[in-house]
Legacy VTK file of the C-alpha trace (Angstrom):
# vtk DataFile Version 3.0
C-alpha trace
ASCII
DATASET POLYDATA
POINTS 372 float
125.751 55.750 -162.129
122.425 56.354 -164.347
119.129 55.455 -162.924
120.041 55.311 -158.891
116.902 55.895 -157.290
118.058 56.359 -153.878
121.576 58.050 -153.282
122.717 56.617 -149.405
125.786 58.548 -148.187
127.277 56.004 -145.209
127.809 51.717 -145.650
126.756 51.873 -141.666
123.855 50.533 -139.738
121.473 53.376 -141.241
122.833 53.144 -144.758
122.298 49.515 -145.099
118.919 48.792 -143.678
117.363 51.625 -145.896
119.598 50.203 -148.826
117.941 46.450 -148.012
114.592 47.809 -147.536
113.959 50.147 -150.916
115.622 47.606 -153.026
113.269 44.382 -151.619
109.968 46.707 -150.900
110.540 49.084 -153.621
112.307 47.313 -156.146
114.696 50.811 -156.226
118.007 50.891 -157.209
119.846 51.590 -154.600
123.462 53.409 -154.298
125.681 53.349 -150.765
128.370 56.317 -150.942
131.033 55.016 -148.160
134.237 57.459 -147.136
135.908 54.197 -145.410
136.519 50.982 -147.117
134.441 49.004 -145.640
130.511 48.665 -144.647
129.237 48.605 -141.141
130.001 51.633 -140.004
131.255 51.994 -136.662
129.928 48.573 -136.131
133.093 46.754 -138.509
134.450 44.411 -136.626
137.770 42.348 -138.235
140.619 39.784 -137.415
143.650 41.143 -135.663
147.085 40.053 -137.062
146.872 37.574 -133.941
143.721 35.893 -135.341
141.791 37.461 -132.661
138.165 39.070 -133.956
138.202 42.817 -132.472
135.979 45.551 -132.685
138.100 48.205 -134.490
135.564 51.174 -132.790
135.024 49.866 -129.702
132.539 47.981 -128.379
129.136 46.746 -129.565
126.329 45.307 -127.302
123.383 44.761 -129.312
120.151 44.545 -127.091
116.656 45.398 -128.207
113.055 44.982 -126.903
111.428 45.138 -130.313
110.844 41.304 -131.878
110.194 43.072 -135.021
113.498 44.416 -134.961
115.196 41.181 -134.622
113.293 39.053 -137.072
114.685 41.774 -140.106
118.460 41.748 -138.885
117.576 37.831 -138.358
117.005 37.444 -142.582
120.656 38.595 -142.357
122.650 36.502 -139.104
122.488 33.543 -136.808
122.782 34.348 -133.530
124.853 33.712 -130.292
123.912 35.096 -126.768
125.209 38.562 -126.037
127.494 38.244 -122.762
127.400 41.760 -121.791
129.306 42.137 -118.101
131.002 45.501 -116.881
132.585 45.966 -114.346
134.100 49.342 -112.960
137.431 49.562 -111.194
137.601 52.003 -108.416
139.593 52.264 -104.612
141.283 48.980 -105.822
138.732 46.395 -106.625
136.549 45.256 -109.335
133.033 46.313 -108.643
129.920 45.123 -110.829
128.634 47.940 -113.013
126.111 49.383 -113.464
125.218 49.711 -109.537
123.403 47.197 -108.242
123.034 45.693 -104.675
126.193 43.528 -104.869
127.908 46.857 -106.191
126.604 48.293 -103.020
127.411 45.462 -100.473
130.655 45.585 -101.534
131.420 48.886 -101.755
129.506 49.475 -98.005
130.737 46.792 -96.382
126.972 45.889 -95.137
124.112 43.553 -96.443
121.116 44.909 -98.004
117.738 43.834 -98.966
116.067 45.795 -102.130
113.986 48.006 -99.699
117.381 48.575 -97.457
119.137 49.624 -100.245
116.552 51.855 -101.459
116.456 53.613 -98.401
120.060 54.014 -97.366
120.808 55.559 -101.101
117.703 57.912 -100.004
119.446 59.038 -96.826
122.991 59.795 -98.518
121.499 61.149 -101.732
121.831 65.039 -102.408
118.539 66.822 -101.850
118.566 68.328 -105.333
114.691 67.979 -106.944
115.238 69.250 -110.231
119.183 68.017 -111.243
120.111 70.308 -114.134
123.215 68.665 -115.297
124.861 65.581 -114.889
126.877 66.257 -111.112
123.597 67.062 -109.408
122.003 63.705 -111.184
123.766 61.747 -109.696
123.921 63.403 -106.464
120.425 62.940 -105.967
120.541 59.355 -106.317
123.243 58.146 -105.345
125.169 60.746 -103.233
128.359 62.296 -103.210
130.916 59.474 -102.243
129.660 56.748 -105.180
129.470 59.731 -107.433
133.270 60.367 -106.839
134.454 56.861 -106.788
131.986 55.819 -110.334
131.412 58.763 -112.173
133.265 61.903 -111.767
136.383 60.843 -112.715
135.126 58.853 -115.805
132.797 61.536 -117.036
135.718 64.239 -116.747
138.042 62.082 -118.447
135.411 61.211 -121.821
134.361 64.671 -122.100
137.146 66.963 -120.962
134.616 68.424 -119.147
133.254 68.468 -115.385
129.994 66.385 -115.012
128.813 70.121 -113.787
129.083 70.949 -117.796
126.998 68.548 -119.059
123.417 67.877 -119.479
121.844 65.552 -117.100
121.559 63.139 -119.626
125.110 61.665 -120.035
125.161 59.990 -116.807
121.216 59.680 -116.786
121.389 56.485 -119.062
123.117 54.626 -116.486
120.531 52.863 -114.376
120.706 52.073 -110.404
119.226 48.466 -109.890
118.057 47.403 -106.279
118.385 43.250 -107.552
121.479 41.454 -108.480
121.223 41.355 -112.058
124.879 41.817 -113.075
124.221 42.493 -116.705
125.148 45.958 -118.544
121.894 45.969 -120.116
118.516 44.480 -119.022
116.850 44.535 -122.718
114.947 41.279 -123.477
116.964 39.879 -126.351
120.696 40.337 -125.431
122.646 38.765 -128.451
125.515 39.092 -131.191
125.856 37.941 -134.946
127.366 34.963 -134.765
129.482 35.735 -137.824
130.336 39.064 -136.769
128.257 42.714 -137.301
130.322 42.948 -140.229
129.114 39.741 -142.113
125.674 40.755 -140.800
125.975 43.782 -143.003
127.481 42.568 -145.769
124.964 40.281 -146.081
122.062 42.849 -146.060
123.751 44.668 -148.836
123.654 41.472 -150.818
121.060 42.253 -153.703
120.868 43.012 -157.324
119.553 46.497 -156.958
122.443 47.809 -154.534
125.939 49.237 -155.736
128.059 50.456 -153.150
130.901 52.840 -153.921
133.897 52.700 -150.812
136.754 54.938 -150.213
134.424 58.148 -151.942
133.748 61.283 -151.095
130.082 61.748 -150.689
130.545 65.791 -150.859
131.832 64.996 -154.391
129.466 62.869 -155.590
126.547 63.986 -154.989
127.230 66.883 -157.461
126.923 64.146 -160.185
124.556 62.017 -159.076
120.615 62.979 -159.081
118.587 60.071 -157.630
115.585 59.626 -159.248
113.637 59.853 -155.948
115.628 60.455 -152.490
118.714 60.925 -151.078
119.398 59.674 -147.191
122.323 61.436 -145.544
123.819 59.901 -142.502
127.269 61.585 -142.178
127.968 64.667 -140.315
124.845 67.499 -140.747
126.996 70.260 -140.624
129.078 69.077 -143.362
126.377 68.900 -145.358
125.945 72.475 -145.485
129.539 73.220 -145.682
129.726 74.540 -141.811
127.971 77.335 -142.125
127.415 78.504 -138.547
130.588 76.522 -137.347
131.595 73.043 -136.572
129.532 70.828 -134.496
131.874 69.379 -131.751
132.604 65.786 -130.815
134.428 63.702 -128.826
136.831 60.974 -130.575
138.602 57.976 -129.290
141.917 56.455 -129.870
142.686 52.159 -129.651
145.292 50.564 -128.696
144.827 46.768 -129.250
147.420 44.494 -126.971
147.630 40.905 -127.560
148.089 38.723 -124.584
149.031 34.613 -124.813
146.287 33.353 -122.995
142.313 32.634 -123.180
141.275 35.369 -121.541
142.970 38.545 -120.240
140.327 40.077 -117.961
137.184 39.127 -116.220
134.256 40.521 -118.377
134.118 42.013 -121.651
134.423 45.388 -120.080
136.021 46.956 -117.450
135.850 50.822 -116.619
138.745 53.151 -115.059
137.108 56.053 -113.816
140.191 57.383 -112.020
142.967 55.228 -112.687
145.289 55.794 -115.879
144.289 57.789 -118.873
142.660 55.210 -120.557
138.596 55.165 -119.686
137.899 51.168 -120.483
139.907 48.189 -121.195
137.669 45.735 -123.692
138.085 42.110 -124.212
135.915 41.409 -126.951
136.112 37.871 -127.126
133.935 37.769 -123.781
131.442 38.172 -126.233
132.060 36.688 -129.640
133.214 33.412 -128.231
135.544 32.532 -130.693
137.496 29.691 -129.513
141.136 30.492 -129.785
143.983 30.409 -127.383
144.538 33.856 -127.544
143.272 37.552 -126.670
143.578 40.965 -127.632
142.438 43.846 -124.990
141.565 47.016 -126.435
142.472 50.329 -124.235
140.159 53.379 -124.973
141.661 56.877 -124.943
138.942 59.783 -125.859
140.401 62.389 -127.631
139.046 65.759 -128.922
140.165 65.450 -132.579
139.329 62.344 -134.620
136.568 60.845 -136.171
133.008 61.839 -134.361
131.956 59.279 -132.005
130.123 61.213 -128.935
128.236 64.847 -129.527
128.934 66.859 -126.839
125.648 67.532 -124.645
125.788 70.770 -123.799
123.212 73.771 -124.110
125.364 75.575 -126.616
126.038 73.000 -128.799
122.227 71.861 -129.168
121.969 75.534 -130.217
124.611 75.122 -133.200
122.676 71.645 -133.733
119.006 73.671 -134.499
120.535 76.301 -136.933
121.164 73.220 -139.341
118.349 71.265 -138.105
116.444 73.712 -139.353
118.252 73.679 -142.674
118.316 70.050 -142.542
113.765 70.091 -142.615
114.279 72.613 -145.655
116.409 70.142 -147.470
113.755 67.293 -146.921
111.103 69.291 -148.108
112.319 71.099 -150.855
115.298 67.880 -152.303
114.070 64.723 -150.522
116.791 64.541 -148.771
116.057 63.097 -144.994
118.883 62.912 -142.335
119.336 60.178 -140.352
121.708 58.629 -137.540
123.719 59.675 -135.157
125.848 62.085 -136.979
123.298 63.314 -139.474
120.768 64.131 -135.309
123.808 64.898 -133.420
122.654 62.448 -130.990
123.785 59.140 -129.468
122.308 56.451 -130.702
122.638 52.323 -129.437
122.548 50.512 -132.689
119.444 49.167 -131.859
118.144 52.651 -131.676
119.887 53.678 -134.771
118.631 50.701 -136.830
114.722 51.509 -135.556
115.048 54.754 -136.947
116.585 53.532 -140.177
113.544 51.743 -140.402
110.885 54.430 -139.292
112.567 56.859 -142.151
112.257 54.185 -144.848
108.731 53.994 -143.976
108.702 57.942 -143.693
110.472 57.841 -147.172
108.062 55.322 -148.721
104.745 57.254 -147.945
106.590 60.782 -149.266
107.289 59.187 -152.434
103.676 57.502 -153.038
102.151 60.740 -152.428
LINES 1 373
372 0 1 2 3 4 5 6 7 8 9 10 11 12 13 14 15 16 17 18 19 20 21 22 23 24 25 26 27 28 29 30 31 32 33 34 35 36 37 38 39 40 41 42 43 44 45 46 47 48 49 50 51 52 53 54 55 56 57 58 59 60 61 62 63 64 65 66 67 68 69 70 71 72 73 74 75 76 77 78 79 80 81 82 83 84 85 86 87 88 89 90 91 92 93 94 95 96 97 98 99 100 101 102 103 104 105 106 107 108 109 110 111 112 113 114 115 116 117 118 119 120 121 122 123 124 125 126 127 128 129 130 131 132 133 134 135 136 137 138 139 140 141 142 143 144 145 146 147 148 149 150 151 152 153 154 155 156 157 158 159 160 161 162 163 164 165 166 167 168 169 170 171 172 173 174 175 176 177 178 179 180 181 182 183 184 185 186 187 188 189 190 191 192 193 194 195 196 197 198 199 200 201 202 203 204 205 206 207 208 209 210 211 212 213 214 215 216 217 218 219 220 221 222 223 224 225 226 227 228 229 230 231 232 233 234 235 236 237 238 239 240 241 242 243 244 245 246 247 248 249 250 251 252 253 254 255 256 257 258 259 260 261 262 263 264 265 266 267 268 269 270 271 272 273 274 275 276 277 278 279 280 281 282 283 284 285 286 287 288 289 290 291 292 293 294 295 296 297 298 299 300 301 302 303 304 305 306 307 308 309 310 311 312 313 314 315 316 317 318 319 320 321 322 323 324 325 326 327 328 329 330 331 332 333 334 335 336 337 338 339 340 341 342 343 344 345 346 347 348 349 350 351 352 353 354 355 356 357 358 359 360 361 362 363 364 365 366 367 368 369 370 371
């Protein structure tokens, strides 16, 4: 434990790409701090007793627009398209999701052109010009009956709170599309590690210069260990500074994985329940890794208010709570190098490919500190 020049507290997306980067730029000596036992974060995927690769989290789609982006994580995978197709399960049928003009034939009963479309949602849309939370978002584009049959339900079950609650933003990532591009996402490279995220991982951590330490208590260690340059923290901020003005609060999830004796269980990867059963989304993974076995396993999501932190909770009070230790957090990265990154260390929602960008940006932010 001697000599570490950069102390990493998480094995996930952020904790590995900063790891890869200071040990092959840098030449640093790099140690990972993991409270699991195993690297990739929220991103581990593994083999169900039924042979079946699942994602033990829940789902990951990555997607990017940045080519620089996927030549690094290429160094580290092969890859195999990304066959990302939702669909959302309302009044009885299986519409495709996110809304798009075969969601809207079919949900209308009536033909539309892009310009049609455009206009009818126009003339049932909510006049509402500046939404302030995520009920009036959607109202204003899409008016109230799609809103009750796609998103109310959904967005009440996830958060435990009314889409009146909650900042504008939750249901503002979902697009409306006036073409029939069925897809979840419409990034320009939609793909997955062929091997898995997990081998993709494993195999950036694969150099001389980086230890990693699993199943440890980064709270602990870092009372022993005083990296020669930097420290990158990308668990929980308020931990860090032992919840001083009170916990952040998150939303959690629960899995249940059922195996079925068949190819394939449901129609797409993903299908959404926003007011049927408690569950939120039924996942078939193997939509997406192709492995070719005669056998599935469907994961049903339940969130949950205790658990481990998956979703921060956008609302006005709790970006509040977030500044008090943001504030903290800028201290800390003056006055210790230490520089907080990811979604638990921002309190923000990150995509991976999002995450992984700004894993990158702070090395580089890192680097130039250090030089100076």
């Amino acid at each position: 434990m001697e000599n570490i020049d950069l102390l990493i507290c998480g094995a996930g997306p952020v904790g590995c790409a900063i790891a890869r980067q200071a040990a092959d730029i840098l030449n640093w000596r790099v140690m990972i701090v993991e409270k699991r036992n195993h690297v990739g974060g929220n991103c581990y995927d593994e083999y169900h007793p039924s042979g079946v690769m699942i994602h033990r989290y829940g789902p990951h789609y990555f997607r990017t627009n940045n080519p620089s982006l996927l030549a690094f994580l290429s160094r580290f995978t092969e890859w195999i398209p990304g066959n990302y197709i939702v669909k959302s399960f309302t009044r009885g049928e299986h519409f495709p999701f996110p809304i798009n003009l075969d969601t809207l034939e079919q949900f209308f009963k009536r033909s539309f052109t892009p310009e049609t479309a455009q206009n009818f949602l126009e003339s049932i849309a909510e006049k509402i010009a500046e939404p302030q939370n995520s009920e009036e978002f959607v109202l204003s584009r899409v008016g109230r009956e799609m809103y009750e049959a796609f998103y109310k339900g959904y967005t009440i079950k996830q958060w435990d709170r009314h889409p009146a609650m909650l900042d504008a933003s939750v249901c503002g990532r979902i697009p409306v599309r006036f073409n029939r591009d069925n897809r979840y996402v419409d990034h320009e490279f939609q793909v997955t590690p062929k091997e898995g995220f997990t081998a993709l991982f494993k195999n950036m951590i694969d150099h001389p210069n980086i230890s990693v330490l699993l199943q440890t208590d980064f709270q602990w260690l870092r009372t022993f260990i005083k990296p020669r340059f930097a420290t990158v923290y990308s668990g929980p901020i308020d931990e860090y500074f032992g919840y001083r003005f009170g916990k952040l609060p998150w939303r959690s999830l629960e899995f249940n994985f059922q195996e079925f004796p068949q190819e394939f269980y449901q129609s797409c990867v993903q299908i959404n329940y926003p007011n049927d059963f408690e569950y939120t989304r039924t996942v078939e993974i193997k939509h997406v890794t192709g492995q070719n076995i005669c056998k599935t396993v469907v994961s049903y999501e339940y969130p949950r208010s205790i658990g481990d932190p998956y979703y921060p909770v956008p609302a006005k009070e709790n970006e509040i709570l977030y500044q008090k230790y943001r504030e903290l957090a800028i201290k800390e990265e003056l006055n210790s190098n230490v520089f907080f990154v990811g979604r638990l260390a921002a309190y923000r929602y990150y995509n991976t490919d999002q995450v992984l960008e700004e894993a990158l940006q702070t090395f580089s932010k890192i680097a130039v500190t250090i030089s100076k």
